[in-house]
C-alpha positions in Angstrom: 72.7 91.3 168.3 74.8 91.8 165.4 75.9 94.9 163.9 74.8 96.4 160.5 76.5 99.5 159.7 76.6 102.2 156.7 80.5 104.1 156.5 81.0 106.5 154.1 83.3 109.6 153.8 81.4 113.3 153.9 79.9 114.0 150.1 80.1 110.1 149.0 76.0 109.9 148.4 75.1 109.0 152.1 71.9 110.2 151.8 70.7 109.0 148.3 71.9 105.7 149.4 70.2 105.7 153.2 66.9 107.1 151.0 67.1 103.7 148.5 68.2 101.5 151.5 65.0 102.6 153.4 62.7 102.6 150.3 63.8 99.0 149.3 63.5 97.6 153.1 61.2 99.3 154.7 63.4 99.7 157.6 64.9 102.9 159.1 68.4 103.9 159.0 70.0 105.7 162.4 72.6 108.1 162.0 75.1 108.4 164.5 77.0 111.2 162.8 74.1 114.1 164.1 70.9 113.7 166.2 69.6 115.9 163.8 70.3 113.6 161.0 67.0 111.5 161.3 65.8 108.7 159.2 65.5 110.0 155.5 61.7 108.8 155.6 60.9 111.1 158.0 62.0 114.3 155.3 59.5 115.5 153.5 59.0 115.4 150.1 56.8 116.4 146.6 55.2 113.9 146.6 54.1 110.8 148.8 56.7 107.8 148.6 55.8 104.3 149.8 58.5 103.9 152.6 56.4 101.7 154.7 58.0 102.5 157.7 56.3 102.7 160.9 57.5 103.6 164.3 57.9 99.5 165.9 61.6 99.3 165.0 64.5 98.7 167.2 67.2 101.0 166.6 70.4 98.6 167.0 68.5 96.4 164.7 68.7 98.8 161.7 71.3 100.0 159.5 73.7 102.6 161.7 75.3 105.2 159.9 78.6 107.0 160.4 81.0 109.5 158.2 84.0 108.4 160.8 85.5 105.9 162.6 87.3 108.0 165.0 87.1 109.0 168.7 85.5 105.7 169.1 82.5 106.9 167.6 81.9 102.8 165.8 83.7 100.1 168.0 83.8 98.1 164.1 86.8 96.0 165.9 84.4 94.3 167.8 82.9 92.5 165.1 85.7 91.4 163.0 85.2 88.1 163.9 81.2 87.9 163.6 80.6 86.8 160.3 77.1 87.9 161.1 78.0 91.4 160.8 77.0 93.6 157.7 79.2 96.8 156.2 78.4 98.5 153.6 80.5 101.3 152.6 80.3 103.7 149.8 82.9 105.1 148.1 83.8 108.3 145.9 86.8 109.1 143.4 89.4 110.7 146.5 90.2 113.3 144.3 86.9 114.8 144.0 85.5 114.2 147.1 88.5 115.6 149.3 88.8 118.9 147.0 84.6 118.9 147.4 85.0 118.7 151.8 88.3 120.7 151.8 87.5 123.3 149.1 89.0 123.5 145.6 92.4 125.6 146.4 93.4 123.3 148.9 95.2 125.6 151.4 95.6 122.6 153.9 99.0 121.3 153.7 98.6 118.7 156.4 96.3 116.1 155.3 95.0 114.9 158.6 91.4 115.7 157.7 91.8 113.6 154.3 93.2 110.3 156.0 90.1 109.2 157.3 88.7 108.4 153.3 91.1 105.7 153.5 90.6 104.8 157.0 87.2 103.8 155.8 88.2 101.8 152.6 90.6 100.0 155.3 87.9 99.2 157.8 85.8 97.6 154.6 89.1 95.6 153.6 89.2 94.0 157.3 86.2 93.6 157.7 85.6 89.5 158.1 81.2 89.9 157.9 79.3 90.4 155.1 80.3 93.5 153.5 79.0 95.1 150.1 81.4 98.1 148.4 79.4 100.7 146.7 80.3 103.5 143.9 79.2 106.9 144.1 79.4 107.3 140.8 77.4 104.2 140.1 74.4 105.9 141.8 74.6 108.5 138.9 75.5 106.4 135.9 74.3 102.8 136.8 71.4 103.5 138.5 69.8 99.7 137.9 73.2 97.9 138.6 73.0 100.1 141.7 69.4 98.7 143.0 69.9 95.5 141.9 73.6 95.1 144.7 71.9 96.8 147.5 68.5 95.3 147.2 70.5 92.1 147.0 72.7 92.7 149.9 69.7 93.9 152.0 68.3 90.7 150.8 64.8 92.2 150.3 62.4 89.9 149.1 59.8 92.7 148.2 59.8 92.3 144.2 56.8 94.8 144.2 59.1 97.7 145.4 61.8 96.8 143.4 60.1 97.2 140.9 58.1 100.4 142.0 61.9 102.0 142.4 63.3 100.6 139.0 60.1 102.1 137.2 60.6 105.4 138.6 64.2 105.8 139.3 64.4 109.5 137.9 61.8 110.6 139.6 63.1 109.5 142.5 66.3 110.6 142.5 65.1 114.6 142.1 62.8 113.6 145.0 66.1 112.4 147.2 67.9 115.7 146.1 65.0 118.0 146.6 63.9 116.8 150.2 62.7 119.3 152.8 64.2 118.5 157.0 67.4 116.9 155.7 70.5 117.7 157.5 72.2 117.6 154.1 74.3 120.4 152.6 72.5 119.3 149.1 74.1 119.0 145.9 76.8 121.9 144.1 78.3 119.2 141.5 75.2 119.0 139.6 75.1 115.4 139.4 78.2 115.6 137.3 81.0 112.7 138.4 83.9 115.3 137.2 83.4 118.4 138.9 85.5 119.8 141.4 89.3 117.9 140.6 89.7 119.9 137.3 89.7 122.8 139.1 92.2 122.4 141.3 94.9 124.6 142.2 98.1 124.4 140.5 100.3 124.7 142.6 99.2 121.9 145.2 97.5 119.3 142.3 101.4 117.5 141.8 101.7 117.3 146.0 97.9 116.1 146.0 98.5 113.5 143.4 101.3 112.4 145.1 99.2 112.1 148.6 96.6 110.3 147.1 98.3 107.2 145.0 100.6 106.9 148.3 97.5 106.3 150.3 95.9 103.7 147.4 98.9 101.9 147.1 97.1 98.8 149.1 93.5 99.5 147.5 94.1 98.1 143.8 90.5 98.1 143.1 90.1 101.8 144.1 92.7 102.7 141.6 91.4 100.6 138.8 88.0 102.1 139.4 89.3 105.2 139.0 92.2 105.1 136.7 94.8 106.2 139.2 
């Protein structure tokens, strides 16, 4: 059995993504972060949404999803040499989504808590299986360029629900955010990709800075993402 896992660092768009990933395939995905994180199908919603998913799945065989890689939580060292493995990993600007986990004034001066982001985005760069990078902010500004890579990468041949999610993409989405049984802390940003960085304290933002190019220095295509 080969592996298919979903990484991403706490407030990335986890769920929105598990949501689309289970819409498009019909599968289930299994968190391993909380056993009271259950498959997003099994929230409930407005209105009915044509998931498709019954209960004849193997776990191992679906998507498994984890915020970290350490305590051995995700032996992904395992399959570095299966090329049959799938990652997918999504990925937010670092200096939104630490300030949004850590809090805006940033009264941590060890960063310990921060240094599994790029523990992640390392993990994806190693990674020798198939492996698909996705932007958070993407989900919010390309929503159809966003579809298109992960229904590709699930490779989904189920043009009928592509297209059902395509034609009703905003409705969806407030759907996603407004789910009922979801062990999700929900959404403060507002669905705005600039939110919590501008905001930051003074006093740490030139120690901060500092911290996070250090850490991107071997992740070029983080930094040109996000114009660090």
């Amino acid at each position: 059995m080969y592996m298919k896992l979903l990484l991403s660092y706490p407030r990335s768009g986890s769920h929105l993504c598990r949501f689309l990933m289970e819409l498009l395939s019909e599968e289930p995905t299994i968190s391993k972060f909380s056993i009271k994180d259950i498959p997003i199908h099994q929230n409930i919603f407005d209105k009915k949404i044509p998931f498709n998913i019954n209960g004849n799945f193997n776990d191992d065989a679906c998507y498994q999803f984890y915020h970290s890689l350490d305590n051995g939580r995700v032996k992904i060292k395992e399959g570095y040499n299966n090329i049959d493995n799938k990652l997918i990993v999504i990925v937010r600007d670092p200096r939104e989504v630490l300030i949004r986990h850590c809090g805006k004034r940033l009264k941590y001066k060890r960063w310990d808590g921060y240094d599994e982001y790029f523990n992640i985005i390392s993990q994806f760069k190693e990674f020798k299986g198939k492996k698909l990078l996705l932007f958070y902010e993407d989900m919010l500004t390309n929503k159809v360029q966003f579809i298109e890579q992960l229904y590709h990468f699930l490779q989904v041949n189920n043009k009928k629900k592509k297209e059902y999610v395509l034609n009703n993409l905003e409705d969806l989405w407030k759907l996603s955010l407004n789910a009922k049984k979801r062990y999700w802390g929900g959404n403060k940003s507002n669905n705005e990709i600039k939110h919590y960085y501008k905001d930051i304290d003074p006093k740490m933002k030139n120690e901060f800075d500092e911290y996070v190019n250090k850490k991107l220095i071997d992740f070029p295509y983080i930094r040109n993402k996000y114009r660090l």
